[in-house]
DRENTOR-505015 format. One record per atom (N, C-alpha, C): z, x negated, y negated. Coordinates in steps of 0.1 Angstrom, whole numbers, padded with zeros to 4 digits, always signed. Each point is the difference from the previous one (the first is absolute). Layout:
% residues N
ZXY;...
% end
This chain:
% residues 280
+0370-0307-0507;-0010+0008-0005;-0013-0001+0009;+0000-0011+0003;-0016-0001+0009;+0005+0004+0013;+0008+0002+0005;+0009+0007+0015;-0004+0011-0005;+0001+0010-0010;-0003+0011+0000;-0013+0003-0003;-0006-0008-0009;-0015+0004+0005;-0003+0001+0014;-0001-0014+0004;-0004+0001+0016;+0004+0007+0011;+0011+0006-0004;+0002+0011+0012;-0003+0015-0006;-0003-0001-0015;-0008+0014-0002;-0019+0002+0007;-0002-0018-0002;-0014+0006+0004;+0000-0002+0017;+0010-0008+0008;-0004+0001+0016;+0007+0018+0001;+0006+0010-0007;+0006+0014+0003;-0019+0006-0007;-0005-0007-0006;-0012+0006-0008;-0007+0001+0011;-0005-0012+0008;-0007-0005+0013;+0006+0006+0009;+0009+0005+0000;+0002+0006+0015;-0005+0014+0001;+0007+0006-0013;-0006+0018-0002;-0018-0003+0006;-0006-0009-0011;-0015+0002+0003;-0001-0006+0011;+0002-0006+0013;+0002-0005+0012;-0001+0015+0005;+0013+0010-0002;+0004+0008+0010;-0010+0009-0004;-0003+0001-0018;-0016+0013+0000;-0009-0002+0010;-0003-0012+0001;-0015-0006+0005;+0002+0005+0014;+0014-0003+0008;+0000+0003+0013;-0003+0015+0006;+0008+0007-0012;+0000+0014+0001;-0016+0004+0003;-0010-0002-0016;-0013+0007+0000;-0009-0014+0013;+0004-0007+0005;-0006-0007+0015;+0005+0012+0008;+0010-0002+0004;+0004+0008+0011;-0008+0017+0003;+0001+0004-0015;-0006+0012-0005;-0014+0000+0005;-0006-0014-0005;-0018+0001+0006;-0001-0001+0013;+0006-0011+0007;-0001+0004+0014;+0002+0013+0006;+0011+0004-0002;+0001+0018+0006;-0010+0008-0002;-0006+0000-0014;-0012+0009+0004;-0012-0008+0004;+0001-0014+0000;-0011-0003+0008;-0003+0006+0016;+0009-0003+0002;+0004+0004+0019;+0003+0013-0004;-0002+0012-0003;+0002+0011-0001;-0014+0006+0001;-0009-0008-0009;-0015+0006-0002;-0007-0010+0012;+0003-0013+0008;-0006-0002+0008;+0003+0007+0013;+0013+0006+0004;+0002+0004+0013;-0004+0018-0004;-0002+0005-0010;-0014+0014-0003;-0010-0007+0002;-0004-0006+0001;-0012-0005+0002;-0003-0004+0013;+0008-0004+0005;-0005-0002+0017;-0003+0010+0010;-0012+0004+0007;+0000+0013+0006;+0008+0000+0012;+0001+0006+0008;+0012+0003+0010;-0007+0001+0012;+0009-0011+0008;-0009-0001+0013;+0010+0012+0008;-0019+0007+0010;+0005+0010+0010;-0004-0001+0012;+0004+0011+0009;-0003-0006+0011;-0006+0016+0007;-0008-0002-0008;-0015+0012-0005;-0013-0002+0007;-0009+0010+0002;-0012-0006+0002;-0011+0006-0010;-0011-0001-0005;-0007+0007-0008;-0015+0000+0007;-0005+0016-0001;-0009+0007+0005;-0010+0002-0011;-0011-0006-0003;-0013+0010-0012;-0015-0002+0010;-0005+0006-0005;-0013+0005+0007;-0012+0010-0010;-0011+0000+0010;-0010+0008-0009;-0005+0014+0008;-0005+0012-0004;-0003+0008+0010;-0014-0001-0006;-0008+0003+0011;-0014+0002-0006;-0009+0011+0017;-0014+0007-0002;-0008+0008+0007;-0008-0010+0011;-0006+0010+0002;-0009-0011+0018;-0013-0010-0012;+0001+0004-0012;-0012-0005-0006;+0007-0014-0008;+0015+0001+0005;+0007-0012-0009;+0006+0005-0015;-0007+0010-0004;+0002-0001-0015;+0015+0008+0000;+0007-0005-0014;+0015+0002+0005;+0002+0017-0007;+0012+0004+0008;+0007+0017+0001;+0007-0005-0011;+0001+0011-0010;+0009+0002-0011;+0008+0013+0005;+0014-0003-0005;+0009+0011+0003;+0003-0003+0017;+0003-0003+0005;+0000+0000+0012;+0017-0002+0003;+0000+0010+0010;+0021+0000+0004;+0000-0011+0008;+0009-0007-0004;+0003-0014+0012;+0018+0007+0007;+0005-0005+0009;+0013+0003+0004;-0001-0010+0016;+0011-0006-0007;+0008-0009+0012;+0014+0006+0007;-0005+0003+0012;+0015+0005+0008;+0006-0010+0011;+0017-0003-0002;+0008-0007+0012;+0006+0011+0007;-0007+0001+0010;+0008+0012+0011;+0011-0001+0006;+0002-0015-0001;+0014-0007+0007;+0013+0006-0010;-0005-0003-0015;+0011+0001-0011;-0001+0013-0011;-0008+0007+0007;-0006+0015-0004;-0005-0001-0017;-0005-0008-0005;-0004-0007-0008;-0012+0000-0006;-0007+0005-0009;-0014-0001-0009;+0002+0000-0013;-0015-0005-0006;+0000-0002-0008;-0016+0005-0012;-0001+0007-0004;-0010+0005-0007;-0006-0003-0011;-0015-0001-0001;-0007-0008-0011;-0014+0005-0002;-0006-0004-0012;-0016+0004-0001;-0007-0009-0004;-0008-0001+0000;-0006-0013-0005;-0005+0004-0014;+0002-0013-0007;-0004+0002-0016;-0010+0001-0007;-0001-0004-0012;-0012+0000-0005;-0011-0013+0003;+0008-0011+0008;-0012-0007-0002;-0002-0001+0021;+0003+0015+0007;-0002-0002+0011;+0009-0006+0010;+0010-0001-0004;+0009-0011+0009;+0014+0007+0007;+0009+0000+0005;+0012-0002+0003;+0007-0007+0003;+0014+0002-0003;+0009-0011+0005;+0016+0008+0004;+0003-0010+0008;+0012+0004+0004;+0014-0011-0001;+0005-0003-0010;+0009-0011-0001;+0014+0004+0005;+0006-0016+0004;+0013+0001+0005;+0007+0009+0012;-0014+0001+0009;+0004+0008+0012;+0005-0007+0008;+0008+0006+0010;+0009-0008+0009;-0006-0004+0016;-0001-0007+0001;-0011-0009+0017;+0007+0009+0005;-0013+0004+0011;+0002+0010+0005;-0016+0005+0012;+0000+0007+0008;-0011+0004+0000;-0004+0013-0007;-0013+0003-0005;-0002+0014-0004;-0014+0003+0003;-0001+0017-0003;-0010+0008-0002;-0005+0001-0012;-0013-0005-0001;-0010+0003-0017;-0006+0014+0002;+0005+0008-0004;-0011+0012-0002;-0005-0003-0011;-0016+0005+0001;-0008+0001-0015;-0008+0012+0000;+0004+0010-0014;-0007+0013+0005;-0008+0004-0014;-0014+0005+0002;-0006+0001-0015;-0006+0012+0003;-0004+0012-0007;-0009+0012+0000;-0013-0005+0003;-0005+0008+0008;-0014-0001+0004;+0002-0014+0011;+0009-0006+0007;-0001-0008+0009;+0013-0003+0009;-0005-0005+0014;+0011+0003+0009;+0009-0007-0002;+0011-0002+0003;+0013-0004+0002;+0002-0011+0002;+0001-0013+0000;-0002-0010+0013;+0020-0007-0004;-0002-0004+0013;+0015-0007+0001;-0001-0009+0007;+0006-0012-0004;+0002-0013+0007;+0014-0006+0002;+0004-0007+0008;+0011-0010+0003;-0001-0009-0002;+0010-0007-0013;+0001-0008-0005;+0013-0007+0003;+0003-0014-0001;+0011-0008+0003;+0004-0010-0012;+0013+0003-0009;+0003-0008-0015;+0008-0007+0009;+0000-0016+0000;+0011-0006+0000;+0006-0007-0017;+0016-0007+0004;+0000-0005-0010;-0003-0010-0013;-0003+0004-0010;-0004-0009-0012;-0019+0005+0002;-0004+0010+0004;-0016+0000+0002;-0003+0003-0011;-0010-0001-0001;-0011+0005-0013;-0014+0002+0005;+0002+0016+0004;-0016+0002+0009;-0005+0006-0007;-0015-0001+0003;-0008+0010-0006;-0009+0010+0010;-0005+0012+0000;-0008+0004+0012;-0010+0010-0003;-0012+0001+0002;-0010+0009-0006;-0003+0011+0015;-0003+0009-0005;+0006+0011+0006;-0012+0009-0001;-0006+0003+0009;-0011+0012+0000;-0005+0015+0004;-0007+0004-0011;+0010+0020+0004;-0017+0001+0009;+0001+0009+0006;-0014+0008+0002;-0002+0016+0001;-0008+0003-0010;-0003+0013-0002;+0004+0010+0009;+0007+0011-0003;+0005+0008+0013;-0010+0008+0004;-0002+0007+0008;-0009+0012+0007;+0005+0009-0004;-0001+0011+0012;-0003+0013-0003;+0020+0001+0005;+0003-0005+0009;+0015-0004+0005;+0005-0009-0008;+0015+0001-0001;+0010-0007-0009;-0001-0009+0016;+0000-0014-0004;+0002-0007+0011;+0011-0016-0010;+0008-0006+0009;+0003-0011-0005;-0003-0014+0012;-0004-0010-0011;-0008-0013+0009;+0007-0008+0002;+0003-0001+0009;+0018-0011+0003;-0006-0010+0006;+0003-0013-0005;-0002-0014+0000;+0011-0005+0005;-0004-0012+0008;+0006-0010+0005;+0010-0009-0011;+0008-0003+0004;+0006-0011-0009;-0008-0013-0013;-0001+0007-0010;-0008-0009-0012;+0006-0016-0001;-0018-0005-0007;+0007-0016+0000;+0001-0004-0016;+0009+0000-0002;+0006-0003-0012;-0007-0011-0006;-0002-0003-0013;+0000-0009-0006;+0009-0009-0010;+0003-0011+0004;+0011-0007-0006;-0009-0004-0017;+0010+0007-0007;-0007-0006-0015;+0007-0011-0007;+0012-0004+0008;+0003-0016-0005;-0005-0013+0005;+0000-0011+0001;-0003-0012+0002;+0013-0001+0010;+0012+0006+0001;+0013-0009+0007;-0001-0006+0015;+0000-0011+0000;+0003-0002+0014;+0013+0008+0006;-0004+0006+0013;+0019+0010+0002;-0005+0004+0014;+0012-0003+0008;+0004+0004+0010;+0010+0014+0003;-0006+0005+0008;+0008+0014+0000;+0007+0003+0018;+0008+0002+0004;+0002+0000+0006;+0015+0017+0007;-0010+0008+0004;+0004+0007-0001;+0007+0006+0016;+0007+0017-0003;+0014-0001+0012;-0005+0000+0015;-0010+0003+0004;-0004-0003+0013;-0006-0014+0004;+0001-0006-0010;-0004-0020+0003;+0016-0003+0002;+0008+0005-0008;+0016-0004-0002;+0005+0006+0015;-0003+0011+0005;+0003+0006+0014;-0001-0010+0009;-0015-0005+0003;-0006-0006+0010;+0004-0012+0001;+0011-0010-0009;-0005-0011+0000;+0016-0005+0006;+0003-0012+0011;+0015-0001+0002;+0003-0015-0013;+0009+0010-0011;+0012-0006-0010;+0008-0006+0000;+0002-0014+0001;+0012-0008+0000;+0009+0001-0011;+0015+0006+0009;+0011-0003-0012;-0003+0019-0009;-0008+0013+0005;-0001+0009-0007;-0008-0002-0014;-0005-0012-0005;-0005-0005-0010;-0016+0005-0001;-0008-0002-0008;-0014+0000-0004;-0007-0008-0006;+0014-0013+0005;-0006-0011-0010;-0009-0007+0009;-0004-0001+0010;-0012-0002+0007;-0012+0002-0003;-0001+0011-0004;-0015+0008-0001;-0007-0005-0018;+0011-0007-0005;-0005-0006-0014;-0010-0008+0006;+0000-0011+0009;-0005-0007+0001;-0016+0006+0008;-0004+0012-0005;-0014+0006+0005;-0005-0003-0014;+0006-0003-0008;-0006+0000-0016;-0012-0013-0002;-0009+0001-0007;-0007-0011-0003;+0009-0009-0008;+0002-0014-0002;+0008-0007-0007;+0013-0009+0001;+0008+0011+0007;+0009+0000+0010;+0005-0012+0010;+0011-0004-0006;+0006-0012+0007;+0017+0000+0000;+0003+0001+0008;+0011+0000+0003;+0008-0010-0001;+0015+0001-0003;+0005-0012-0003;+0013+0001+0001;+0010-0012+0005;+0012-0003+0004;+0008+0007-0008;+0010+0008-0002;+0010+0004-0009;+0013-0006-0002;+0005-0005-0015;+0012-0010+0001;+0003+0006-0013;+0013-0006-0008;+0002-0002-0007;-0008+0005-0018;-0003-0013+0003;-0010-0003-0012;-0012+0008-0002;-0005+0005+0010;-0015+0005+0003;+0007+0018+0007;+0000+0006-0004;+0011+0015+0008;-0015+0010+0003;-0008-0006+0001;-0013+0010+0002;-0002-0003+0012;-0013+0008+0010;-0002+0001+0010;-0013-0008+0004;-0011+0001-0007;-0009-0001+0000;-0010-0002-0015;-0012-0014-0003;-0006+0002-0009;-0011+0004-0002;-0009+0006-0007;-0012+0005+0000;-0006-0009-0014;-0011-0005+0007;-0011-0005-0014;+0004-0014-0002;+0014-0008+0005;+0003-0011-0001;+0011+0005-0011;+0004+0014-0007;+0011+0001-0006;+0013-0005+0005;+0013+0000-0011;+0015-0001+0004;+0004+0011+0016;+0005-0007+0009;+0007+0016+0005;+0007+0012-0006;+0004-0007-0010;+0005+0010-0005;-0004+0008-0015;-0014-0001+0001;-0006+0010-0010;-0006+0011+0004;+0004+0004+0013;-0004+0013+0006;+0007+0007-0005;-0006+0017-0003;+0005+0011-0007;-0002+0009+0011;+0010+0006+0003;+0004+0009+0010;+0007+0018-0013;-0011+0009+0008;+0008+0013-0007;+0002+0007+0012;+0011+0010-0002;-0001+0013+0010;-0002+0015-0006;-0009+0003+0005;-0003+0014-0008;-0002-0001-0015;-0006-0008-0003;-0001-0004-0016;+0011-0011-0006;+0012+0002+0005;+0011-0010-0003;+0003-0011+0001;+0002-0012-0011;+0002-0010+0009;+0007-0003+0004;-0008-0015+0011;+0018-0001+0013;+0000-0017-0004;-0004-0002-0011;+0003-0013+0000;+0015-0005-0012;+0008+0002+0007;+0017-0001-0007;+0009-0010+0010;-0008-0008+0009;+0008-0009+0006;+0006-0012-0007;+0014-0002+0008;+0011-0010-0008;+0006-0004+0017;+0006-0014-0004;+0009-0001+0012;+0009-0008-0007;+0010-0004+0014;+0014-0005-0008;+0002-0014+0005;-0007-0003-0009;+0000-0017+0000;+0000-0002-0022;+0012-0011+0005;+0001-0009-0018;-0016+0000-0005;-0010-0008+0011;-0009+0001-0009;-0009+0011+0011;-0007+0009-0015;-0008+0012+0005;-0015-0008+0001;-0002-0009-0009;-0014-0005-0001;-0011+0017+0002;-0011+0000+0003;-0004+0012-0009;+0004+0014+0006;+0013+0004+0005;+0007+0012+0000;+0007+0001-0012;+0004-0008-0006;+0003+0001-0016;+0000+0008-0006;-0012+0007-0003;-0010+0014-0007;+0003+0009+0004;+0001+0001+0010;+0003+0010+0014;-0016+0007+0004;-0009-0009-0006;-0015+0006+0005;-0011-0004+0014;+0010-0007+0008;-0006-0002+0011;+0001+0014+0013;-0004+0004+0008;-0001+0009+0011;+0015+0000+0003;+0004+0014+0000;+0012+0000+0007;+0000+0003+0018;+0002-0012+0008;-0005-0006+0013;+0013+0005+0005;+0005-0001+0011;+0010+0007+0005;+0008-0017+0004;+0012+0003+0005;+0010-0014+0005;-0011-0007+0011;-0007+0001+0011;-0010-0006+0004;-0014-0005-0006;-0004+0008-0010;-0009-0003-0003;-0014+0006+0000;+0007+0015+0003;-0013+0010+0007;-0001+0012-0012;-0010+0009+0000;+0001+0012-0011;+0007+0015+0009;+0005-0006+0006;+0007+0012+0005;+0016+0003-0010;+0003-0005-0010;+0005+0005-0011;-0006+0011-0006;-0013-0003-0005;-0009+0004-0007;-0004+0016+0004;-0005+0003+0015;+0000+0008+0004;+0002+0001+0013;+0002+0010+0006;-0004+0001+0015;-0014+0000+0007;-0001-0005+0008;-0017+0002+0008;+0001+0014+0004;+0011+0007+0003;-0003+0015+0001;-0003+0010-0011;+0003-0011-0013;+0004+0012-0010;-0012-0006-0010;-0012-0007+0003;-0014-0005-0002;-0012+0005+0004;-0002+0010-0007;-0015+0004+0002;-0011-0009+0000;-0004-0009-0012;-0005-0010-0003;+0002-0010-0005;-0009-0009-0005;+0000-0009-0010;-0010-0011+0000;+0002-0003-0014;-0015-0006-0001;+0005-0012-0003;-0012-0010+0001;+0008-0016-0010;-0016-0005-0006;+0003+0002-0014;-0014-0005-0007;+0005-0015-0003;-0012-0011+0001;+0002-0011+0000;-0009-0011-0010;-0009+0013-0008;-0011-0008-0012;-0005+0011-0007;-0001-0001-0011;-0009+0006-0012;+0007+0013-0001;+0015+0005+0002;+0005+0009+0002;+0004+0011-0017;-0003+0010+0000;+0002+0002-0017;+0009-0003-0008;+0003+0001-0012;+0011-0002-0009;+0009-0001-0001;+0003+0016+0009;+0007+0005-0002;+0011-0001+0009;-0002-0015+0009;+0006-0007+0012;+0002-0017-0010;+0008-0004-0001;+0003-0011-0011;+0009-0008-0004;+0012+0008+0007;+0014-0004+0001;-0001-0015+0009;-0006-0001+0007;+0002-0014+0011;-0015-0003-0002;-0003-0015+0000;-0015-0003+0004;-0004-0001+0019;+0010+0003+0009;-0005+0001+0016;-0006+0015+0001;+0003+0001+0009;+0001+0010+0011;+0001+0012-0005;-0003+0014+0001;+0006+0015-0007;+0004+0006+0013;+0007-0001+0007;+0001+0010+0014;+0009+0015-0012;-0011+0010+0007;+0009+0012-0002;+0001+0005+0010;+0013+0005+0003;+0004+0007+0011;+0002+0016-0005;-0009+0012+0008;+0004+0010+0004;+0005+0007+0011;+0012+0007-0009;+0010+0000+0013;-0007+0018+0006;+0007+0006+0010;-0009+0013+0004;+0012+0009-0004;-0005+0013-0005;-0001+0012-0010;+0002+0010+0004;+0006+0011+0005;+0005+0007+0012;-0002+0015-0008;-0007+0008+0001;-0004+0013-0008;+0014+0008+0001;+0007+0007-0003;+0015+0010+0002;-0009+0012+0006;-0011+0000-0001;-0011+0015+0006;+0001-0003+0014;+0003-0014+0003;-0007+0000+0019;+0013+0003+0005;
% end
């Protein structure tokens, strides 16, 4: 009789063992379901806002803003709002044309240069038209960085000029503030550390994506494990990653970088690759 108690209550204990596991299992799922909606999505974007205002400073309401890429037959149209401003998010590095056009004042246009991960800002000035429709074409504007990030940018005519060992670009990391290079083996599968981090907490994307899914074939992975370290090629170089011909730019932020970069505590290299219009 006591045999059958005791194995009625360890079959009692197991059901409520296997509930408990179920509604666990159940909470984690939507835990990780409401945290990865929650994480914003890294791009490999640049963002444009600005103010327009008269020769007297005070700011134009209503005013047409339009950014054109001639290369990729490409614009983009906007007005500024109610509290005076515009913006342009998630545009692609690039160079472009700002036209800004308002009634009762001339035209003016400037050349502007987005690399990637920017956050510029640029104030922009109309002047009253004459008696002729005239437009005031400006020199290349200087942007204003409205983050804090330390970032190197390095863009396709530095990548042209410079002689690349091995087809790689892993050279030109080392233009970064922070920046130390370091032996690659085994245990350590990264290239270089920044800030005194691991080598291998550098976060590598291409075109928004990440490239950090490296594994090798060794019993022990030590931290290829995850598969979140840089996927480095059989030598050791990013020429997996992309080609130096097929690299428009790329930047590598190294401190106070936003949020929305988080995945690794090193390095953010984004790589933009180049974009080929079907028009040309």
């Amino acid at each position: 009789m006591n045999i059958f108690f005791v194995t009625l209550n360890n079959l009692d204990f197991q059901r409520k063992s296997l509930f408990m596991q179920k509604y666990l299992l159940l909470g984690l799922v939507l835990f990780f379901a409401v945290s990865v909606s929650r994480v914003p999505a890294q791009s490999a974007t640049a963002t444009l806002s600005g103010t327009v205002v008269d020769a007297n400073g005070a700011v134009v309401s209503g005013a047409n803003v339009k950014i054109t890429d001639k290369t990729r037959a490409f614009e983009r149209l906007t007005t500024t709002n109610g509290d005076d401003y515009f913006i342009f998010s998630q545009v692609a590095p690039s160079n472009y044309i700002l036209t800004v056009e308002q009634t009762g004042f001339a035209a003016a246009q400037t050349n502007i240069v987005l690399n990637v991960n920017d956050q510029s800002n640029l104030r922009v000035q109309l002047k009253v038209s004459g008696a002729a429709a005239t437009v005031d074409v400006t020199d290349a504007a200087s942007l204003i960085e409205e983050t804090p990030v330390v970032k190197t940018v390095v863009d396709r005519q530095f990548i042209e000029n410079q002689p690349l060992n091995g087809r790689s670009f892993q050279n030109l990391v080392e233009l970064s503030p922070g920046v130390v290079i370091a032996p690659s083996n085994l245990p350590n599968p990264g290239q270089f550390s920044v800030n005194g981090q691991r080598t291998g907490s550098n976060y590598f994307t291409v075109d928004g994506v990440s490239a950090n899914f490296g594994s090798t074939a060794s019993v022990t992975l030590y931290e290829t494990a995850d598969g979140g370290v840089p996927s480095y090629s059989a030598l050791g170089t990013t020429s997996s990653l992309a080609s130096v011909d097929a690299v428009q730019e790329f930047s590598i932020q190294t401190s106070t970088y936003a949020p929305e970069f988080g995945r690794q505590p090193g390095a953010q290299v984004s790589l933009y690759g180049l974009h080929i219009s079907i028009m040309q």
